[in-house]
C-alpha positions as CSV (number, residue, x, y, z in Angstrom):
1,X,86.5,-15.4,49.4
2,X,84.3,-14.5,52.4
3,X,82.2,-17.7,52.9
4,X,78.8,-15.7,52.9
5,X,79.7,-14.7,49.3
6,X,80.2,-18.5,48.5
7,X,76.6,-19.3,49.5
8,X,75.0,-17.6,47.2
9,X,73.3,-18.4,44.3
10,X,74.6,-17.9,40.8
11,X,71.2,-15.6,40.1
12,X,71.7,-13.6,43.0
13,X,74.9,-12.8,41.9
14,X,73.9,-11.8,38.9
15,X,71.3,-9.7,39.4
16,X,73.5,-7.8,42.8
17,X,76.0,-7.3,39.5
18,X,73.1,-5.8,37.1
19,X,72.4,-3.5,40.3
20,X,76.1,-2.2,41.0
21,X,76.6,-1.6,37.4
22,X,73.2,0.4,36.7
23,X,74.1,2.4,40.0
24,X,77.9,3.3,38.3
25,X,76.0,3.9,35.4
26,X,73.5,6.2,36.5
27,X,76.0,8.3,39.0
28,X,78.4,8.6,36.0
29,X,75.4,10.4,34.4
30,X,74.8,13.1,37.0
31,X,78.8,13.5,37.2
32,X,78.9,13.9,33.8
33,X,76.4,17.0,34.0
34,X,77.8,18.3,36.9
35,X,80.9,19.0,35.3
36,X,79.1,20.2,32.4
37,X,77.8,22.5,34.2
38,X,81.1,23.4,35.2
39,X,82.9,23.4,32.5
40,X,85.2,20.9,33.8
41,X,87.1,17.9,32.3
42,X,84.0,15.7,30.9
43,X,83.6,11.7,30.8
44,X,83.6,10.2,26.9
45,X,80.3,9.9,25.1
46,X,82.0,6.4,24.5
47,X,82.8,6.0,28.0
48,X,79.2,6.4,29.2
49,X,78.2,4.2,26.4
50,X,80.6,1.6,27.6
51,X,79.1,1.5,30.6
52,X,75.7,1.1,29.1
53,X,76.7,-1.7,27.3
54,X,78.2,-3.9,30.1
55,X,74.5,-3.8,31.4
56,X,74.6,-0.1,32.9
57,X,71.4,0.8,30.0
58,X,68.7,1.0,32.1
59,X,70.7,3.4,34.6
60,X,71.7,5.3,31.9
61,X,68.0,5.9,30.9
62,X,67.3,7.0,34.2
63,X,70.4,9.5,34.3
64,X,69.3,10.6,31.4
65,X,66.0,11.4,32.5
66,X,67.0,11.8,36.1
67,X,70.0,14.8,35.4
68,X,68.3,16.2,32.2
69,X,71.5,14.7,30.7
70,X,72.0,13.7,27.2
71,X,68.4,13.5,26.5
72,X,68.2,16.2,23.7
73,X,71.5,14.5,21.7
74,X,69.9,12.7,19.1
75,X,72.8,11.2,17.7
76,X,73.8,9.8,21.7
77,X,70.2,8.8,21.8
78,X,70.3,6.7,18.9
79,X,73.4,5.2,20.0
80,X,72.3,4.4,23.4
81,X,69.4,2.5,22.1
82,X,71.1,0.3,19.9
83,X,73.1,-0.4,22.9
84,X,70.1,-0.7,24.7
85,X,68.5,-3.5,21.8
86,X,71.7,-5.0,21.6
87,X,71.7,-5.8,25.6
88,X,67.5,-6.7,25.5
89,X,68.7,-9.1,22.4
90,X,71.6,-10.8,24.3
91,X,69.5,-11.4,27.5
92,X,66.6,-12.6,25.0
93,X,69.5,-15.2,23.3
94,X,70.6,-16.4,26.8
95,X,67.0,-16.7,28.0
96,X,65.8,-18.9,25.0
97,X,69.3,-21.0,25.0
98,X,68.9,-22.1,28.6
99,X,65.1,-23.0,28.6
């Protein structure tokens, strides 16, 4: 491993992780509605949900608002915010087990 990756702190990590994954998320958004607009081959509702819950939610908010994307689907909606509690009540968990 590159020794300037081995210097950093187990927070930084983290949050250069949360950052990579909420950018996948939210470009996964506007390709998603790009090729709706296409009427190409599309990526799974459960695929972009995936996403969402390894982290990606608050990228997929802002896709959502970003692209015009998936913001009129109540049922996805719904979905994406129990993801969306689910991932505020782990990091709430982890947060009161460590202090």
């Amino acid at each position: 491993m590159p020794e300037a990756l081995t210097e950093l702190s187990p927070f930084t990590v983290v949050v250069m992780g949360a950052a990579a994954i909420n950018v996948v998320t939210f470009l996964l958004w506007g390709l998603d509605k790009w090729k709706a607009k296409r009427g190409a081959s599309r990526i799974s509702e459960n695929m972009l949900l995936q996403f969402a819950l390894a982290g990606g939610w608050p990228g997929a908010w802002f896709g959502a608002k970003f692209f015009r994307h998936k913001s009129s689907k109540q049922s996805f909606r719904r979905k994406l915010l129990g993801v969306t509690i689910l991932n505020l009540a782990v990091v709430a968990g982890l947060i009161w087990a460590t202090r």
